[in-house]
N, C-alpha and C positions, 0 to 999 in steps of 0.2 A: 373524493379524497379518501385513500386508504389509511388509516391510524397507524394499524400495524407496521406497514411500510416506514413511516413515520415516526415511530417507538426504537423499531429498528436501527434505524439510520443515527439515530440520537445515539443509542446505548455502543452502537460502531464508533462513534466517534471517540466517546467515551473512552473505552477499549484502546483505541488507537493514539490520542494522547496518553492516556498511561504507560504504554507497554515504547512510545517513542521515551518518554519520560524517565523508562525503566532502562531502556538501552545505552541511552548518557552514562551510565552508573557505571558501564562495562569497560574494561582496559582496552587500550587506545585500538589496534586494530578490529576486535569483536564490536563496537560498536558500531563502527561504519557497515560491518560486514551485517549485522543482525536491522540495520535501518534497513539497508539497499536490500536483504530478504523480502523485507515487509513490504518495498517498494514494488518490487515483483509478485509478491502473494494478492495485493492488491491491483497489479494491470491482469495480471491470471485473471482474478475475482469478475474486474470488469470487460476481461475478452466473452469469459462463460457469460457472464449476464446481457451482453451486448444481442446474443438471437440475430444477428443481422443486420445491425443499426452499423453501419461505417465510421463513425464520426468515435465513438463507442469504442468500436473495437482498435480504432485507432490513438488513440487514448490511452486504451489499455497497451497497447504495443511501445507508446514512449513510455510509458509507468514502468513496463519491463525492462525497455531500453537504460531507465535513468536507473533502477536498481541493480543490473549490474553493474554500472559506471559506478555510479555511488559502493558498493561493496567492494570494487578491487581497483580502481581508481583512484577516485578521490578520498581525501583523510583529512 
């Protein structure tokens, strides 16, 4: 079991409730648009980390899918 991995993944979390937490605060269109970023920054994160796992990079590819819908779609 790696810790660091593990320290990591916490402190992302972390990070990621806050900064969802932070974008609430934002006038009505910049919010959806600054969530659906992160929704995408996040299926990015996990295509790069995926190295070949399918299931992974497919994952990451609806993460992208649903942050753009969510940024210029949905409100």
């Amino acid at each position: 079991m790696n810790l660091s991995r593990q320290a990591l993944g916490a402190v992302g979390l972390i990070i990621g409730f806050g900064l969802y937490a932070l974008a609430g605060r934002l006038p009505a269109p910049w919010d959806s648009v600054l969530v659906g970023a992160m929704f995408v920054a996040l299926g990015v994160g996990a295509c790069v980390y995926a190295r070949g796992e399918r299931w992974i990079q497919a994952l990451g590819a609806l993460l992208i899918l649903y942050g753009v819908v969510r940024a210029f779609l949905l409100r």
